[in-house]
TIKE-959174 format. One line per field, with one value per residue: residue in three letters; x, y, z of N, C-alpha, C, O in turn. Coordinates in pm, whole numbers, plus 50000, padded with zeros to 5 digits. Layout:
BEGIN
rest = ALA_...;
n_east = X_...;
n_north = Y_...;
n_up = Z_...;
ca_east = X_...;
ca_north = Y_...;
ca_up = Z_...;
c_east = X_...;
c_north = Y_...;
c_up = Z_...;
o_east = X_...;
o_north = Y_...;
o_up = Z_...;
! end
This chain:
BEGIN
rest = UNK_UNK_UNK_UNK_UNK_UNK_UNK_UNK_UNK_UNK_UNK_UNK_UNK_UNK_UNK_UNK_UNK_UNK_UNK_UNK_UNK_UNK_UNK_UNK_UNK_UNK_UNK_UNK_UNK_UNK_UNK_UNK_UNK_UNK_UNK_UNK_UNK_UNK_UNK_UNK_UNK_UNK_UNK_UNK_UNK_UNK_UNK_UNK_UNK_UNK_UNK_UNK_UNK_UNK_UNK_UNK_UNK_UNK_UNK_UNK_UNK_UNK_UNK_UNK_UNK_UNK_UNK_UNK_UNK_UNK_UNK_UNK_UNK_UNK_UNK_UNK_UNK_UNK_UNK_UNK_UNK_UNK_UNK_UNK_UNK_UNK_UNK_UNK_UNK_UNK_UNK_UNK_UNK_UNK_UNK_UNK_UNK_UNK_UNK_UNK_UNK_UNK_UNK_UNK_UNK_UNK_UNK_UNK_UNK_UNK_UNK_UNK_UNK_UNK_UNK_UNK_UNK_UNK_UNK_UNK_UNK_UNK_UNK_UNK_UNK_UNK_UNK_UNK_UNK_UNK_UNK_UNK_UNK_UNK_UNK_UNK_UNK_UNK_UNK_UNK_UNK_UNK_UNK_UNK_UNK_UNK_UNK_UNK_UNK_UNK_UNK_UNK_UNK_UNK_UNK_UNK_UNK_UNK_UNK_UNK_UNK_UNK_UNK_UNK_UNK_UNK_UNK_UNK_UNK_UNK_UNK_UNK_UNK_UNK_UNK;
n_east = 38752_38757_38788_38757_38644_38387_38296_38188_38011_37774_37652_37578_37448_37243_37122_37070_36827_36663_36608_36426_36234_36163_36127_35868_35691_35497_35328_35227_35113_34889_34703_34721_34628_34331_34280_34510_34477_34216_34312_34501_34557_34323_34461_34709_34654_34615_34917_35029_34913_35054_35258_35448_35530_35369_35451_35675_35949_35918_35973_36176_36356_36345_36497_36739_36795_36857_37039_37245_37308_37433_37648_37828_37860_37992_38241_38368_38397_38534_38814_38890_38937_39042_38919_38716_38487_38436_38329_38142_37922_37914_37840_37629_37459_37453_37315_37005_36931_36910_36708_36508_36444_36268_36104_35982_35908_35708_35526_35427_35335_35113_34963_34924_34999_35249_35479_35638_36000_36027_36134_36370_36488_36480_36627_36888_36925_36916_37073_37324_37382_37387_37619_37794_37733_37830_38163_38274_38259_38381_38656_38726_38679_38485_38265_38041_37953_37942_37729_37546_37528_37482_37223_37054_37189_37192_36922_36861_37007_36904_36656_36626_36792_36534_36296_36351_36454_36142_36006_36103_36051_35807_35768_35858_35676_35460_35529;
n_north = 48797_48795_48909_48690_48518_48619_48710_48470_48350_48509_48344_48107_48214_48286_48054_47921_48130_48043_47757_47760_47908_47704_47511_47550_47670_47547_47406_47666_47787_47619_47642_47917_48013_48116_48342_48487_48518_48729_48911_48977_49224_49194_49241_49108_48831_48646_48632_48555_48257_48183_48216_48142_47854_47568_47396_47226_47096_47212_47510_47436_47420_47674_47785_47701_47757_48047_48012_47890_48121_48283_48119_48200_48445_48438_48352_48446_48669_48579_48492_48726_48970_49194_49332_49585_49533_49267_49244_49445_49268_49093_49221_49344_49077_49067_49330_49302_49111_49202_49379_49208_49076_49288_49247_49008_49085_49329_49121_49007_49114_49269_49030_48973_48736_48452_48468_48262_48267_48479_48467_48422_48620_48814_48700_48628_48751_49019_49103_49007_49146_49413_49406_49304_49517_49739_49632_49588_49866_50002_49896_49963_49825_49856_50111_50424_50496_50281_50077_50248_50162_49944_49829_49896_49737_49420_49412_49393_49152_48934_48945_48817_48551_48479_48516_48276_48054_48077_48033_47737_47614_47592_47408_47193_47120_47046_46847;
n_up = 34348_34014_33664_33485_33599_33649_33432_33329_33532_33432_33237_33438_33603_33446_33353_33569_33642_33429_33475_33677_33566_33375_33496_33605_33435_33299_33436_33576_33359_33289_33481_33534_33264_33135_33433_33262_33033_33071_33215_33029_32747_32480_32254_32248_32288_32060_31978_32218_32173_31937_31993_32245_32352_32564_32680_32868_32783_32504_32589_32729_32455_32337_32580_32566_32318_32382_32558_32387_32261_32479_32600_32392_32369_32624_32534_32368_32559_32718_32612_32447_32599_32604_32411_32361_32274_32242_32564_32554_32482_32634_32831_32743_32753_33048_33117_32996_33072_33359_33294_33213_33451_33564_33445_33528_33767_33732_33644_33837_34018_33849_33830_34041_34220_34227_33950_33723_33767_33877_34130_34111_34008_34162_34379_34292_33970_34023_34262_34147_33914_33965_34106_33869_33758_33897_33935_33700_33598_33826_33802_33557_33329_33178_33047_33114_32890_32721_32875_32820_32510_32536_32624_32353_32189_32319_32364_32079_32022_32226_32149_31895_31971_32120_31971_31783_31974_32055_31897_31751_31975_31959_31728_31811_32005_31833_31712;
ca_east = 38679_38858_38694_38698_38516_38242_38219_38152_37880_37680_37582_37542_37309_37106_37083_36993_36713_36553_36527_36303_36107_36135_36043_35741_35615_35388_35231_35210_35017_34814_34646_34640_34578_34226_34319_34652_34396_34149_34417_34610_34440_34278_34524_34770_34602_34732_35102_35041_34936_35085_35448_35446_35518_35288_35520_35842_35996_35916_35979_36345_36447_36383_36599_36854_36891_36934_37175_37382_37383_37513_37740_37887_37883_38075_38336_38431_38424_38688_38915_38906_38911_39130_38881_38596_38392_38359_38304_37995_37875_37878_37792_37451_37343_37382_37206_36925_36892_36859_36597_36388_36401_36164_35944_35911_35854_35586_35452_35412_35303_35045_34861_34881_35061_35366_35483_35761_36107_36085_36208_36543_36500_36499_36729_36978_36984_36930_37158_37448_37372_37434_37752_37862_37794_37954_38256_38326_38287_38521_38820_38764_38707_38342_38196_37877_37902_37935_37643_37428_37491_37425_37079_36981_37276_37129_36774_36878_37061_36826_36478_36667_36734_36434_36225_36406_36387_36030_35986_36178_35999_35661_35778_35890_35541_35345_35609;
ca_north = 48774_48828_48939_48601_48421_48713_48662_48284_48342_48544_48228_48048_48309_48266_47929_47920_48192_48005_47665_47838_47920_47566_47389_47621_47786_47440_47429_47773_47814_47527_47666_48039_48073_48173_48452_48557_48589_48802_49031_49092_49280_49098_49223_49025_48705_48564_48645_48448_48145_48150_48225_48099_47760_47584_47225_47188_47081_47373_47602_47432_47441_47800_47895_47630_47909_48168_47968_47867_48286_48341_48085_48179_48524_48424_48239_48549_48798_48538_48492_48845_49060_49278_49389_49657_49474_49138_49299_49499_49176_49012_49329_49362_49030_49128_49448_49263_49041_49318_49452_49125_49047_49362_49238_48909_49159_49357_49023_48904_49240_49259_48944_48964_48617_48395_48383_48209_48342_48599_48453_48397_48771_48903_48666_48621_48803_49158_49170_48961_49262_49526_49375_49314_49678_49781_49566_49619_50016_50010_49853_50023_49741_49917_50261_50420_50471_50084_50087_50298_50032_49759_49853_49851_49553_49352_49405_49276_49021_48888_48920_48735_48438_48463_48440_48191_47976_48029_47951_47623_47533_47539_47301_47080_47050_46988_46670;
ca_up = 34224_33855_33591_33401_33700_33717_33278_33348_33610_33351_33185_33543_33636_33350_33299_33718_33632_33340_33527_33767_33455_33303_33595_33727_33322_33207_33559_33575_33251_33308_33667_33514_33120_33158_33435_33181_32900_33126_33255_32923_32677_32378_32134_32271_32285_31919_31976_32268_32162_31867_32008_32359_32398_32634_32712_32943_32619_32428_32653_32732_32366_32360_32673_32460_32200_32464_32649_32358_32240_32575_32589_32280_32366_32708_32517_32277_32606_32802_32544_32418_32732_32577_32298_32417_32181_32364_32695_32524_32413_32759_32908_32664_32795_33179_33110_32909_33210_33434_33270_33208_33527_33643_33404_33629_33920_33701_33622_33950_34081_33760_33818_34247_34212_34164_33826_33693_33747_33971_34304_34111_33947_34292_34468_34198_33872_34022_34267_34042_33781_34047_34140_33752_33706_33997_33929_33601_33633_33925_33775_33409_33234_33078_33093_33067_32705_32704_32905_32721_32428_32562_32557_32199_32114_32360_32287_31973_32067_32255_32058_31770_32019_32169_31908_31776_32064_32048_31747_31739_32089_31915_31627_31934_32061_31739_31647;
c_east = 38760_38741_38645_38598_38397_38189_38137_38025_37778_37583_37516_37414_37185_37028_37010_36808_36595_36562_36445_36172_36087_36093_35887_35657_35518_35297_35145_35063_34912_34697_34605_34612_34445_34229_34463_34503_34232_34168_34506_34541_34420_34395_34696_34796_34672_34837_35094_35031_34953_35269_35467_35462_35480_35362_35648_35903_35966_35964_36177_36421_36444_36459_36716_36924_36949_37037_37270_37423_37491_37628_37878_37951_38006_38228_38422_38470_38579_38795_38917_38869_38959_39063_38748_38480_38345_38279_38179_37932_37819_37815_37639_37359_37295_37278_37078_36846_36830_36737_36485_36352_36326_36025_35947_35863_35718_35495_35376_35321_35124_34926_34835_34907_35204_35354_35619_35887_36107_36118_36397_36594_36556_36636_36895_37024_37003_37034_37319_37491_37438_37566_37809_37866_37909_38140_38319_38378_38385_38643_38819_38738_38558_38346_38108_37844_37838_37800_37564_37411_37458_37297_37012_37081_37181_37000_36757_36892_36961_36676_36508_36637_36653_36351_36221_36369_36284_35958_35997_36089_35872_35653_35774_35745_35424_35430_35536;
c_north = 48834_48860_48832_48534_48500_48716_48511_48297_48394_48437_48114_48097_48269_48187_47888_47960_48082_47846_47682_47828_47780_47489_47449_47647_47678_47454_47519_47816_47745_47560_47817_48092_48144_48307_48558_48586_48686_48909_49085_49140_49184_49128_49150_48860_48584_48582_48527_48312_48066_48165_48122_47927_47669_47440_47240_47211_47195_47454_47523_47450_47591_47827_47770_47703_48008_48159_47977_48025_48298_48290_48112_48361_48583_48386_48420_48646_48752_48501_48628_48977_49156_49370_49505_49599_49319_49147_49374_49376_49116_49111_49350_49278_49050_49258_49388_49133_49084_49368_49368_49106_49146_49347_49142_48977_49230_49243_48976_49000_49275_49114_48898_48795_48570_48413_48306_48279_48475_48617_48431_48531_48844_48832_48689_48718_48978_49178_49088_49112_49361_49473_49429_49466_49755_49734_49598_49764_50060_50032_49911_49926_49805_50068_50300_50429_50354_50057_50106_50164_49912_49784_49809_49731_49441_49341_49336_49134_48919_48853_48812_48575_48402_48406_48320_48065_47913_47898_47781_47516_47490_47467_47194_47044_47016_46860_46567;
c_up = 34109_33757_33493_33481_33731_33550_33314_33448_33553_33314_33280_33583_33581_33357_33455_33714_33569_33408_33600_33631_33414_33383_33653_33565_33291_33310_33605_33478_33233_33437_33609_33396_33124_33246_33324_33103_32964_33150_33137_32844_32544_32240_32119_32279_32185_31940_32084_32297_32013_31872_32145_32363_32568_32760_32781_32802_32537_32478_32686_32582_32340_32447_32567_32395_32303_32524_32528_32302_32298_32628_32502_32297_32488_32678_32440_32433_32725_32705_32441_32536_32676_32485_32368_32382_32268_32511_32669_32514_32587_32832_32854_32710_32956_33208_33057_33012_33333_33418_33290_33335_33659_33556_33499_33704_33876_33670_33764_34034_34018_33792_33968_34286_34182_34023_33811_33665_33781_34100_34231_34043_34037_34397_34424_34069_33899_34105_34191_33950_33835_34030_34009_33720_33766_33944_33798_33545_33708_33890_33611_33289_33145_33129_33062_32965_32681_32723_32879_32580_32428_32551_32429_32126_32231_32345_32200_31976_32149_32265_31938_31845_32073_32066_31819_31840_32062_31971_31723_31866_32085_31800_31704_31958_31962_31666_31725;
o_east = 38830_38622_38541_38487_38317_38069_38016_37929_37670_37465_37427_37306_37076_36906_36903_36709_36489_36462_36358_36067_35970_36020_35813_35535_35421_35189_35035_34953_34826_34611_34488_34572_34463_34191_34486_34434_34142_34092_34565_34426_34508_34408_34772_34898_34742_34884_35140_35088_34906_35361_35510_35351_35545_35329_35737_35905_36060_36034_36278_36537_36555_36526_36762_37045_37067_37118_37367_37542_37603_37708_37991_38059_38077_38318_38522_38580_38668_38895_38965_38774_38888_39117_38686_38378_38244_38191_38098_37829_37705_37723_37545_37241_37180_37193_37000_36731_36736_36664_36385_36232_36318_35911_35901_35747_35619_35376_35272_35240_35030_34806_34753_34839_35277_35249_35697_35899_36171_36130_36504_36714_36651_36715_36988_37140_37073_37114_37422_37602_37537_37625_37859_37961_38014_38223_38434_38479_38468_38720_38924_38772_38557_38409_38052_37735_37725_37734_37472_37311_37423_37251_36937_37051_37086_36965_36679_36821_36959_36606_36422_36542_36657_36329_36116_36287_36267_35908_35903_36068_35818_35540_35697_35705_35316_35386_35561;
o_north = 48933_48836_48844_48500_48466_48722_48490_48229_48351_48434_48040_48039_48235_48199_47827_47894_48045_47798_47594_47765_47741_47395_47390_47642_47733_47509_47499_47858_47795_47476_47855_48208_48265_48405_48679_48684_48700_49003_49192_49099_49103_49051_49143_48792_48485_48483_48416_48249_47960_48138_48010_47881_47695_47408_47279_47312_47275_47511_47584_47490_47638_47923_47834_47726_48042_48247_48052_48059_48316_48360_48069_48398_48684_48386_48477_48701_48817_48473_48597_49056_49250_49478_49441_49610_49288_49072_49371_49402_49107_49072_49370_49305_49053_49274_49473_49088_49034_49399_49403_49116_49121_49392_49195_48945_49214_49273_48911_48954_49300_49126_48815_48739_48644_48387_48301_48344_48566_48719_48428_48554_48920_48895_48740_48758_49052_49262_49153_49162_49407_49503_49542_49528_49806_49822_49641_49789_50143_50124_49896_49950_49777_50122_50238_50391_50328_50018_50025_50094_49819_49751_49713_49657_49386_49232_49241_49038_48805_48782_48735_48499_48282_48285_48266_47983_47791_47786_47715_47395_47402_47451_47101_46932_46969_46793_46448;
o_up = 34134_33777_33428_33440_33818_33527_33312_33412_33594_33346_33238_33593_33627_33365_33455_33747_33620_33355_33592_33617_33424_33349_33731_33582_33239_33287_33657_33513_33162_33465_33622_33394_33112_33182_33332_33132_32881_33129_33134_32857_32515_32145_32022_32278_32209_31885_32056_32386_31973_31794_32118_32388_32670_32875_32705_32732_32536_32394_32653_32582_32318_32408_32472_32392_32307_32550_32538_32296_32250_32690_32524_32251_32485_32762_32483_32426_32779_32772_32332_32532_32710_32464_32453_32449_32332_32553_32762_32576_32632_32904_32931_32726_32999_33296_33099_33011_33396_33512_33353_33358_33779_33569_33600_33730_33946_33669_33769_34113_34093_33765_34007_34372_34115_33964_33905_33561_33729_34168_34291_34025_34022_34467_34487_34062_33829_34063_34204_33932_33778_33926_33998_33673_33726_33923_33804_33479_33670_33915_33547_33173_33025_33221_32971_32921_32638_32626_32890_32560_32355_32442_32409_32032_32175_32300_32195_31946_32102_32337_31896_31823_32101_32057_31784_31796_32063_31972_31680_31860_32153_31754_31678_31925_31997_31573_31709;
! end
């Protein structure tokens, strides 16, 4: 394995994860909205159906944005390997991946059911993540500083295209 062919699977990963979600989240929400809005607390309710898109289609042009971030963010970290700065960048969204995908597990754990995107959390994005940490720590190419930042850059980075996404995925379903 090289380190450009383990950048490039970042975005594989992803885009793997969130068809899980895109093919299972309309069905999903359709069978358990009524338990979701039982089990979450009421002051959550408006964000959620005023962010959440409820349609395939909605819900794919949001991961759209996230994909093309991460595409974009893949493209800068393989043709700048050399910079610490690209390698945070790609490194913020595997960490940021990592993380989401223990919310699927608290999700799934939380409502004593499937939800969407957490058989590919568990099969796929957690241990990929391990590896990438592993791997990249190994050979020097990051360090835990790095690490530590990825945290709050990625956070960023990925609430911007998120809500974004959203956003854009709930114009989609009122056209």
């Amino acid at each position: 394995m090289t380190i450009t062919v383990l950048i490039w699977m970042v975005a594989s990963i992803f885009i793997l994860h969130d068809f899980e979600e895109i093919i299972t989240v309309e069905g999903w929400l359709s069978k358990n909205k009524e338990d979701v809005f039982q089990i979450v607390p009421k002051r959550f309710h408006q964000y959620i159906n005023q962010v959440l898109p409820r349609s395939t289609a909605g819900f794919s042009v949001a991961v759209l944005v996230e994909y093309i971030g991460i595409v974009i963010v893949t493209f800068l970290a393989i043709f700048g390997q050399g910079e610490d700065w690209t390698l945070l960048g790609i490194l913020s969204v595997v960490t940021i991946l990592f993380i989401h995908s223990f919310t699927h597990i608290g999700q799934f754990l939380y409502f004593k059911r499937y939800t969407p995107g957490v058989v590919t959390s568990i099969i796929l994005v957690i241990p990929f993540s391990i590896y990438f940490f592993y791997y990249t720590l190994s050979r020097d190419f990051i360090d835990w500083a790095m690490i530590w930042w990825s945290f709050p850059i990625g956070f960023v980075l990925m609430l911007i295209l998120n809500q974004v996404g959203l956003a854009l995925g709930k114009i989609i379903e009122f056209k």
